[in-house]
Backbone as CSV, one residue per row, in Angstrom:
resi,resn,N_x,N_y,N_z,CA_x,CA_y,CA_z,C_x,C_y,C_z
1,UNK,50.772,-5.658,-5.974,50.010,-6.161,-4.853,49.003,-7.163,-5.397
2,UNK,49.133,-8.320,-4.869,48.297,-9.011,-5.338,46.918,-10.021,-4.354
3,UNK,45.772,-10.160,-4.613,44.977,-10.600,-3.546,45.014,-12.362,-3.036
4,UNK,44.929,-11.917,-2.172,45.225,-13.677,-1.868,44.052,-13.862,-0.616
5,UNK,43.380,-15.246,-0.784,42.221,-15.162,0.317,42.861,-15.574,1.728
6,UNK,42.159,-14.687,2.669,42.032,-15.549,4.037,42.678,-16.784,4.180
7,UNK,43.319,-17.117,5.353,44.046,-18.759,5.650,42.438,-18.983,6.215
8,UNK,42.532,-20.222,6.193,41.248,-21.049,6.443,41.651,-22.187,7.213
9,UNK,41.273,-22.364,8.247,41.815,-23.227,9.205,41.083,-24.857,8.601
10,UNK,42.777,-25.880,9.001,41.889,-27.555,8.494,40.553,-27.370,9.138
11,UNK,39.708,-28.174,8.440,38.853,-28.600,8.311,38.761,-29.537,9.508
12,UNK,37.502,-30.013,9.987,37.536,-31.159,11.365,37.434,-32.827,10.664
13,UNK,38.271,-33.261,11.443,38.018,-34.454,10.688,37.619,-35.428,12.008
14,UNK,36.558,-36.495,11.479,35.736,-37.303,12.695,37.285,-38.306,13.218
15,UNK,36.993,-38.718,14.314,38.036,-39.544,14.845,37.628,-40.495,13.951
16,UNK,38.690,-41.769,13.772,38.873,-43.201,12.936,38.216,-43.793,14.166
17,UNK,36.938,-44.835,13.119,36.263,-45.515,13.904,37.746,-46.775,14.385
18,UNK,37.133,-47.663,15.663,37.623,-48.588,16.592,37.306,-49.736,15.949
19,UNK,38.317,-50.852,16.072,36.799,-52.257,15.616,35.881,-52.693,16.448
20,UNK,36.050,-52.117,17.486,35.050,-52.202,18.641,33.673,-52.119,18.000
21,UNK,33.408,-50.899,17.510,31.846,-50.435,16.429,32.356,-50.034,14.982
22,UNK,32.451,-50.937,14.227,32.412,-50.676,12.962,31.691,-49.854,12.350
23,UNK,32.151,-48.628,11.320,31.025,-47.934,10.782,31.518,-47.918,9.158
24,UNK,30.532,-48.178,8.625,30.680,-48.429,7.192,31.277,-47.344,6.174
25,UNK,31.434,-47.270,5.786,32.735,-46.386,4.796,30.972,-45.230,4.190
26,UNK,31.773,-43.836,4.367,30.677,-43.217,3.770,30.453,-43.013,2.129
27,UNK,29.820,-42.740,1.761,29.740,-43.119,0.135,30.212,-41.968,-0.272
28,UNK,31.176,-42.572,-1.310,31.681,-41.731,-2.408,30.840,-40.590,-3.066
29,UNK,30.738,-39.544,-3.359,30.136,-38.722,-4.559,31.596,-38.011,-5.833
30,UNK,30.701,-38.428,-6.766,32.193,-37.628,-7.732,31.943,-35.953,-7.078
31,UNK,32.792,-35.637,-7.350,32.932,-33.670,-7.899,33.718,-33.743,-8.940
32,UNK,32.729,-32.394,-9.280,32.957,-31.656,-10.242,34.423,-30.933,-9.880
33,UNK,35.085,-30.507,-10.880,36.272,-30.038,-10.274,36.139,-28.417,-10.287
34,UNK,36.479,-27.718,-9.297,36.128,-26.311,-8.882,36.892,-25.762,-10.240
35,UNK,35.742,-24.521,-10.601,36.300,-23.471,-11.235,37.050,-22.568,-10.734
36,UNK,37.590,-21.504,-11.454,38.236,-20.712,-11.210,38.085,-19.911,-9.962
37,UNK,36.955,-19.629,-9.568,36.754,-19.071,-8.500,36.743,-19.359,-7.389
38,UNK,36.477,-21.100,-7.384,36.466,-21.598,-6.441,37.837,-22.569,-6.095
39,UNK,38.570,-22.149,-6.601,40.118,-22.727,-6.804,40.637,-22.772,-5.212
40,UNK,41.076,-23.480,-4.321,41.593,-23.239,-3.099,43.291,-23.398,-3.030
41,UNK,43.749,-22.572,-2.213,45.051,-23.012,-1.897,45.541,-23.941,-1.507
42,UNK,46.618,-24.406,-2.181,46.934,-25.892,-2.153,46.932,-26.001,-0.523
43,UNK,46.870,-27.039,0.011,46.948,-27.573,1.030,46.084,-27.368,2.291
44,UNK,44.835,-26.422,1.720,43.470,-26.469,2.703,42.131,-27.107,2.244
45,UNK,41.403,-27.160,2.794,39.964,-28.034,2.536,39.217,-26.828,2.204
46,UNK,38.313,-27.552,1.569,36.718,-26.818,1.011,36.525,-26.148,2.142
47,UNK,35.899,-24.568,1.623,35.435,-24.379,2.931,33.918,-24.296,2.713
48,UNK,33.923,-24.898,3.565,31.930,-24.819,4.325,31.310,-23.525,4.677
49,UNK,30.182,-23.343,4.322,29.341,-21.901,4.424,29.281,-21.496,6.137
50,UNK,29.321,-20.479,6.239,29.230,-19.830,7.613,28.414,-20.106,8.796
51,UNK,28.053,-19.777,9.270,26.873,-20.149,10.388,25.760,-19.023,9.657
52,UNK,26.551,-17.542,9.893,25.735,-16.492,9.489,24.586,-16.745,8.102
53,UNK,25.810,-17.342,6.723,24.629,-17.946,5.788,24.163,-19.057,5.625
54,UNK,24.043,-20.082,6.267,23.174,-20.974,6.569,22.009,-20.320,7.100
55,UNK,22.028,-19.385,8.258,20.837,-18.434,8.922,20.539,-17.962,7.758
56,UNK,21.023,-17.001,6.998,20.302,-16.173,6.397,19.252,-17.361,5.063
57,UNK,19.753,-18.457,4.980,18.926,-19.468,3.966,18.043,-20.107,4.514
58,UNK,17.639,-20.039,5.854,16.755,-21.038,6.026,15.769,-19.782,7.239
59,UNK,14.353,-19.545,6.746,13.995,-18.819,7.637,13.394,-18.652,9.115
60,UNK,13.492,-18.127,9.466,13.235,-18.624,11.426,11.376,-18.621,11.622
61,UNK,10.918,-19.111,12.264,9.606,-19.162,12.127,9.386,-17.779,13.406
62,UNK,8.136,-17.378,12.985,7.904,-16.350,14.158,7.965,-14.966,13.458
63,UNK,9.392,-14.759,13.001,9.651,-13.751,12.442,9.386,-13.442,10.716
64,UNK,9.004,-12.124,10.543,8.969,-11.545,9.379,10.295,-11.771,8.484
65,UNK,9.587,-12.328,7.161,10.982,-12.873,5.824,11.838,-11.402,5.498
66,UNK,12.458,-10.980,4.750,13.164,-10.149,4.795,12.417,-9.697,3.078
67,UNK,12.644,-8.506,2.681,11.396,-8.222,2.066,12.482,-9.163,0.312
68,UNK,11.441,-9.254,-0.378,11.800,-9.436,-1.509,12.193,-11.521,-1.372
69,UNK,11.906,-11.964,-0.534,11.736,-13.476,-0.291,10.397,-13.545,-0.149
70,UNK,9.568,-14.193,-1.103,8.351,-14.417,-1.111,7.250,-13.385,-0.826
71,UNK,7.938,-12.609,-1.393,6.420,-11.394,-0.649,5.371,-11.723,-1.652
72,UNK,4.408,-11.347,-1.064,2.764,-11.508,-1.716,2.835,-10.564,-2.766
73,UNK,2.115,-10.832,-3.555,2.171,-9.408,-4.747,1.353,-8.340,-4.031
74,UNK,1.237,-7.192,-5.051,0.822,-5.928,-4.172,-0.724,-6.321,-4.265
75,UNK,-1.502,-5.605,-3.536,-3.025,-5.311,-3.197,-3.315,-4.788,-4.385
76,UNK,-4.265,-5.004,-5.545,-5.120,-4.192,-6.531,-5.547,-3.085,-5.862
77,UNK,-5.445,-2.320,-6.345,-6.036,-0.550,-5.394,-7.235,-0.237,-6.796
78,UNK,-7.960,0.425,-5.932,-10.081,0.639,-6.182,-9.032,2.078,-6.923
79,UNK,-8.575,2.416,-7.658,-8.709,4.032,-8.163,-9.956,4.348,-8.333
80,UNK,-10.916,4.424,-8.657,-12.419,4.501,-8.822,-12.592,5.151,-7.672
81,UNK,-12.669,3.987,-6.685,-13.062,4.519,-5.458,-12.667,5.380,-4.552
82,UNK,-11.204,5.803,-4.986,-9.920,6.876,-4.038,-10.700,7.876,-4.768
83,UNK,-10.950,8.365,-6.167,-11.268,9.323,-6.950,-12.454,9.602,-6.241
84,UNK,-13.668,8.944,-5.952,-14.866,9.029,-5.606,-15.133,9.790,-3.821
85,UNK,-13.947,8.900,-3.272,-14.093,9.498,-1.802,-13.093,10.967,-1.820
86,UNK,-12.419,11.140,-3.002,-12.110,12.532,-3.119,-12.555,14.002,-3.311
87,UNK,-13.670,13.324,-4.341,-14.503,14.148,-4.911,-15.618,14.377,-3.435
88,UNK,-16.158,13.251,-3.730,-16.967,13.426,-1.811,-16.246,14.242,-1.095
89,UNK,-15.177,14.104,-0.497,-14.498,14.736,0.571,-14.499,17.115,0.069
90,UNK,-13.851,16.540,-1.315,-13.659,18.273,-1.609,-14.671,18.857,-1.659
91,UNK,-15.864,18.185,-1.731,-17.023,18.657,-1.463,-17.623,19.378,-0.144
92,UNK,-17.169,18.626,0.635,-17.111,19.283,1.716,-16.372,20.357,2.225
93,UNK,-14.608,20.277,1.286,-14.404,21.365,2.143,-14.331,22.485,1.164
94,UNK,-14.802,22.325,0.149,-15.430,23.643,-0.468,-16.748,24.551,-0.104
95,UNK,-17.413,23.490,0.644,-18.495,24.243,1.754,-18.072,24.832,2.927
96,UNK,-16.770,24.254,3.084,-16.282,25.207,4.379,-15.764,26.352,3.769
97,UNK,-15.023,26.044,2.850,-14.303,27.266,2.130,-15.972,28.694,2.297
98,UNK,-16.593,28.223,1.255,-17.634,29.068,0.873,-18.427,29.731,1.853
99,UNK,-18.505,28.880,3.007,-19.095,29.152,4.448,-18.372,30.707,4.548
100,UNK,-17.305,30.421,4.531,-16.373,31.879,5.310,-15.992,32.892,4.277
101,UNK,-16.113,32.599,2.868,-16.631,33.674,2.090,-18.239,34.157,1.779
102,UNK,-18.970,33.773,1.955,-20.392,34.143,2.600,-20.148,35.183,3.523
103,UNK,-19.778,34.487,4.706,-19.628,35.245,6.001,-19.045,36.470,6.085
104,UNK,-17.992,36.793,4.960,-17.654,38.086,4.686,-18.226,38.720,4.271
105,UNK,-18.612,38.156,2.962,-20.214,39.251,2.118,-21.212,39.739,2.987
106,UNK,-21.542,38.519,3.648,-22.952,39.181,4.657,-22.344,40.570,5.516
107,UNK,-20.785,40.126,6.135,-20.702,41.316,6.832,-19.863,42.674,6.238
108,UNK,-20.322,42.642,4.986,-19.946,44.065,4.105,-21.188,44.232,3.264
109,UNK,-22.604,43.856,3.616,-23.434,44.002,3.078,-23.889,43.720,1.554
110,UNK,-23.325,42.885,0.706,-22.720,42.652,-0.537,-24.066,41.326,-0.529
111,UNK,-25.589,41.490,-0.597,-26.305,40.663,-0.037,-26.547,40.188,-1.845
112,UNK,-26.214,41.056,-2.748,-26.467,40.334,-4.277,-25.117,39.733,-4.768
113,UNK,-24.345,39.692,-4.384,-23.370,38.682,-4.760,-23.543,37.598,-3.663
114,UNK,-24.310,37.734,-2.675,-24.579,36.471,-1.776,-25.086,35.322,-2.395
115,UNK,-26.182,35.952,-2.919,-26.686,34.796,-3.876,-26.388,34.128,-5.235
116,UNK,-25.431,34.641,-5.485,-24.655,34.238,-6.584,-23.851,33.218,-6.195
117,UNK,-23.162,33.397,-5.263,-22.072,32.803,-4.399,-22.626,31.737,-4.115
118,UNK,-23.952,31.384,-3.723,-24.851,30.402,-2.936,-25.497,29.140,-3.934
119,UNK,-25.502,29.957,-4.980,-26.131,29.029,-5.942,-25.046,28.834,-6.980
120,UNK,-23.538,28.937,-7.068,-22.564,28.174,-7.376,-22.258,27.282,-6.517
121,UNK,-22.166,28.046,-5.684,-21.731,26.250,-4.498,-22.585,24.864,-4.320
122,UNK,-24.162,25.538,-4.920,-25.564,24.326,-4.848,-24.740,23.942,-5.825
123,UNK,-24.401,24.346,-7.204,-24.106,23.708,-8.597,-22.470,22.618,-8.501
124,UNK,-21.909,23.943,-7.522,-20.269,22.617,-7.846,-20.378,21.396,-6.367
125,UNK,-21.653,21.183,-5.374,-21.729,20.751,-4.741,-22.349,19.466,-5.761
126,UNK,-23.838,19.508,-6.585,-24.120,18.980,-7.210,-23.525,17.826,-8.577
127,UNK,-22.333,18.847,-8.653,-21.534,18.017,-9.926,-20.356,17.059,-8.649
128,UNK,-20.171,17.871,-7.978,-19.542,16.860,-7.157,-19.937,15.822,-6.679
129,UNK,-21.191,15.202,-6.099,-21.835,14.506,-5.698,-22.481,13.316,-6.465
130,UNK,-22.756,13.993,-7.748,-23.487,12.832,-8.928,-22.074,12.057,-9.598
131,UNK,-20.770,13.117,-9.233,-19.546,12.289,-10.268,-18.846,11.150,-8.337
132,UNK,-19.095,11.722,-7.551,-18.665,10.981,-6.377,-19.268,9.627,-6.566
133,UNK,-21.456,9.646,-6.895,-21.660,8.584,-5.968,-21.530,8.092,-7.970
134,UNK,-21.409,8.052,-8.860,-20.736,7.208,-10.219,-19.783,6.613,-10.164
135,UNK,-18.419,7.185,-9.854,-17.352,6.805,-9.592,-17.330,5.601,-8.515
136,UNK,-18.420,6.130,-6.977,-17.917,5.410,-6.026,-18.700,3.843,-6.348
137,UNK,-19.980,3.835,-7.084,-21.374,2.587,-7.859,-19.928,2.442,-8.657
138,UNK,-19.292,2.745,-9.564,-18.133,1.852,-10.478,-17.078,1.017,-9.588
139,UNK,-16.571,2.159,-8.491,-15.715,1.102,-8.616,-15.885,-0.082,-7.042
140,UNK,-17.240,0.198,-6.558,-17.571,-0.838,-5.812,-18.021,-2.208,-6.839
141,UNK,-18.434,-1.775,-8.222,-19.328,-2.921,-8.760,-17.766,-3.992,-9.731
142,UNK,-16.162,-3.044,-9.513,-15.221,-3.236,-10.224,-15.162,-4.747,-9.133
143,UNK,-15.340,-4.456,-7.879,-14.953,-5.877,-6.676,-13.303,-5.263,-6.528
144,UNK,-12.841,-6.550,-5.949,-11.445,-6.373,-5.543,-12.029,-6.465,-4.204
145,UNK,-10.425,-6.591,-3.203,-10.660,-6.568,-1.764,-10.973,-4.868,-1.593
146,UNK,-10.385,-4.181,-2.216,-10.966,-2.951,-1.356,-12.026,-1.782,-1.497
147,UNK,-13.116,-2.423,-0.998,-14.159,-1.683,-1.725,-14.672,-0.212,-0.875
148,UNK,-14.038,-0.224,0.454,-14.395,1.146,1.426,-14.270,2.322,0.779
149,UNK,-12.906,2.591,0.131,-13.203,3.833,-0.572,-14.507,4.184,-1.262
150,UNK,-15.153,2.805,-2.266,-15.736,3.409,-2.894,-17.003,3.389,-2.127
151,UNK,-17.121,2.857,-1.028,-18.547,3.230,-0.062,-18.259,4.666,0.283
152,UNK,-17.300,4.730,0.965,-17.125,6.141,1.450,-17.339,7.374,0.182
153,UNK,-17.306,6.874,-0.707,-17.263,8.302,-1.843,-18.333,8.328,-2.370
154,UNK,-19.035,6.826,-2.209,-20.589,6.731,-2.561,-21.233,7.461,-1.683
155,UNK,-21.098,7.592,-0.155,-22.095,7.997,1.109,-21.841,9.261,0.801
156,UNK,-20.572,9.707,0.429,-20.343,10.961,0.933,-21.221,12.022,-0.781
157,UNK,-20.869,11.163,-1.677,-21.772,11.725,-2.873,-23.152,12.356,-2.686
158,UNK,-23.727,11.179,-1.932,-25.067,11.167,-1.615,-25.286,12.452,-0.403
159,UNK,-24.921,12.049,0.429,-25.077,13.447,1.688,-24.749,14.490,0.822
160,UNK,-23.837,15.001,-0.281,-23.666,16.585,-1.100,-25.179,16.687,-1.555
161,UNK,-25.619,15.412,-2.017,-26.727,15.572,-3.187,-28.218,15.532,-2.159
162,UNK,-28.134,15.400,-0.990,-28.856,15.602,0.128,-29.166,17.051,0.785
163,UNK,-27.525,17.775,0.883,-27.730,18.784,1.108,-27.957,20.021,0.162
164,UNK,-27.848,19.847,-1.276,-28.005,20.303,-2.429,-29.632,20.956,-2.339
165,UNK,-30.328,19.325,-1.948,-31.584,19.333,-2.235,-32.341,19.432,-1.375
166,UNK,-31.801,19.897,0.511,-32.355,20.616,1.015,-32.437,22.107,1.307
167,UNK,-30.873,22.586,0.364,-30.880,24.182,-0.170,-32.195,24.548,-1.423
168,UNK,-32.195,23.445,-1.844,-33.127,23.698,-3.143,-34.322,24.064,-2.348
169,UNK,-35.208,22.921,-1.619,-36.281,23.241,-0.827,-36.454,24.390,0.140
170,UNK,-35.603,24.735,0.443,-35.212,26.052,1.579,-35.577,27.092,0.350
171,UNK,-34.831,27.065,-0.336,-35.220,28.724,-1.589,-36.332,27.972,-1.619
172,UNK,-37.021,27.382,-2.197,-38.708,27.345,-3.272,-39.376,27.598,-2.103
173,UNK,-39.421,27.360,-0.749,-40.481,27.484,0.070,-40.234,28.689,1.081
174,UNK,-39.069,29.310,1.269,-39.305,30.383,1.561,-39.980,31.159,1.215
175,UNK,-40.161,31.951,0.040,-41.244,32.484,-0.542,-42.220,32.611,-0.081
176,UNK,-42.754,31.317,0.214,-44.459,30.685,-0.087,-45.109,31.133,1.452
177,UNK,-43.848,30.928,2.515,-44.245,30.885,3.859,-44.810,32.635,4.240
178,UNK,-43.509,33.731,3.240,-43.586,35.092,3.669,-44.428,35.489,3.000
């Protein structure tokens, strides 16, 4: 069995000008003589590219290129700043976490491991917050277009280290008031 291409219908050829309107002979170009691949069966014409790939070579305005034709390179990404609004963020929900283990202690009376419990969470709230708003001051001062993360991990640093240090003031002045 052997492959043989598609029949390919002649080619169009323009009608022969009239002497009515003379049109000047179109200019010669040499060719190259087709390689192997492009070898045609004796007695048909070159064939001409499709409609379909002509479309696909020339792009339509309006519409999105098809990916991998000119795409923009990728966006630089803030790691700094993803790290920073992470740390911010787990900060928080390790206070929720801790919230509802509290809430158990208190209600099994367990009021000296309360405070144990209370003043680890001031401490991993604290390390969280000073490495949030570092991370989030680095990688806002790195630039690039995307600097939100590292606002967001900066703000959110700061509010841990806010509420840190209105647990701190809550213990020292209780005392003082009773």
């Amino acid at each position: 069995m052997t492959f043989e291409p598609p029949a390919v219908p002649p080619s169009y050829t323009p009608p022969q000008s009239t002497p009515q309107s003379p049109v000047p002979p179109a200019p010669s170009y040499q060719q190259q003589p087709p390689s192997y691949a492009q070898q045609q069966q004796p007695g048909y014409a070159p064939q001409q590219p499709s409609y379909a790939q002509q479309q696909q070579q020339q792009p339509h305005p309006g519409y999105p290129q098809q990916p991998g034709q000119n795409a923009r390179p990728p966006r630089p990404k803030n790691t700094l700043g993803l790290v920073s609004a992470i740390l911010g963020a787990s900060g928080f929900a390790l206070g929720f976490i801790f919230t509802f283990i509290q809430l158990g202690m208190y209600a099994t009376d367990s009021s000296g491991a309360y405070g144990l419990l209370s003043g680890t969470q001031s401490v991993l709230d604290a390390l969280l917050g000073l490495g949030a708003i570092a991370l989030g001051v680095l990688g806002y001062l790195k630039g690039g277009p995307s600097k939100l993360l590292a606002i967001v991990g900066t703000t959110l640093g700061v509010a841990l280290l806010l509420g840190v240090l209105n647990g701190l003031i809550f213990t020292i002045a209780l005392p003082l008031i009773y």
